[in-house]
N, C-alpha and C positions, 0 to 999 in steps of 0.2 A: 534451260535458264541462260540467259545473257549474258557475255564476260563484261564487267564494270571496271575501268577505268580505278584504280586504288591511288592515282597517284596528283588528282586534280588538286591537292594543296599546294603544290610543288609549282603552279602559274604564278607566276610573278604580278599583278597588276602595273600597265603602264610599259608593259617590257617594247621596246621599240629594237627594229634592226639596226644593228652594228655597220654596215653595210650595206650595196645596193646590187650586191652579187656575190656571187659565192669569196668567201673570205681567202681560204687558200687557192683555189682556182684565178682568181683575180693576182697573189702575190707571185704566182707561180705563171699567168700568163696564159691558162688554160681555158678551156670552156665546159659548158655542164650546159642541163638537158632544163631541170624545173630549179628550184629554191624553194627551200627547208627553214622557218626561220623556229633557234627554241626559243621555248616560255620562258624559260626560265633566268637567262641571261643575254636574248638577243642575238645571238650568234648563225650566221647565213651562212648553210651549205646545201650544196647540191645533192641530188634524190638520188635513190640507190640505183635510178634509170639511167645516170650519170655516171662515166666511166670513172669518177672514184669518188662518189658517195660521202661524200664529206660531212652530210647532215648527220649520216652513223656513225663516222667515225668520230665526231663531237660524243656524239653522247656515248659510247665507248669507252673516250677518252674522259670523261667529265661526270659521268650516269647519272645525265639531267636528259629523263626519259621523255617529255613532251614538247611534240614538235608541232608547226602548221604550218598549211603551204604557205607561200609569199605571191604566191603565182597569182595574178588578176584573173578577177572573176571566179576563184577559186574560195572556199569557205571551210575548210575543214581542218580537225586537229587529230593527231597520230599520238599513241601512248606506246612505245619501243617496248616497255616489260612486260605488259598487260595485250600488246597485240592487237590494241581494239581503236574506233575511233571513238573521238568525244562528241 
């Protein structure tokens, strides 16, 4: 059986990026690999491909567990507790 996503309430509608690159890599002058943007408040960080992973340590920090890439031509959404895509 399939692991399901438990936490699809938790999308914001309308939620738009805070930023046009990773939030703390930007304040801090650094660079990243992809962009992570959440559901749930907008918030842009770089993939865990990215020497410091910013889009986990948001949610980490936050445990707004649903994220999707920002990346062009890219279409996909990650659930961080559930493990799964959407």
């Amino acid at each position: 059986m399939a692991v399901q996503c438990t936490h699809v309430g938790a999308i914001k509608k309308g939620v738009k990026p805070r930023t046009k690159g990773c939030e703390e890599c930007l304040k801090a002058g650094d660079t990243w690999t992809h962009l992570r943007m959440c559901l749930e408040c907008g918030h842009v960080g770089c993939c865990d491909s990215s020497k410091n992973r910013h889009a986990r340590a948001h949610f980490h920090e936050t445990e707004h567990p649903l994220i999707q890439s920002a990346e062009r031509g890219e279409d996909w959404r990650w659930c961080y507790l559930d493990e799964v895509y959407l």
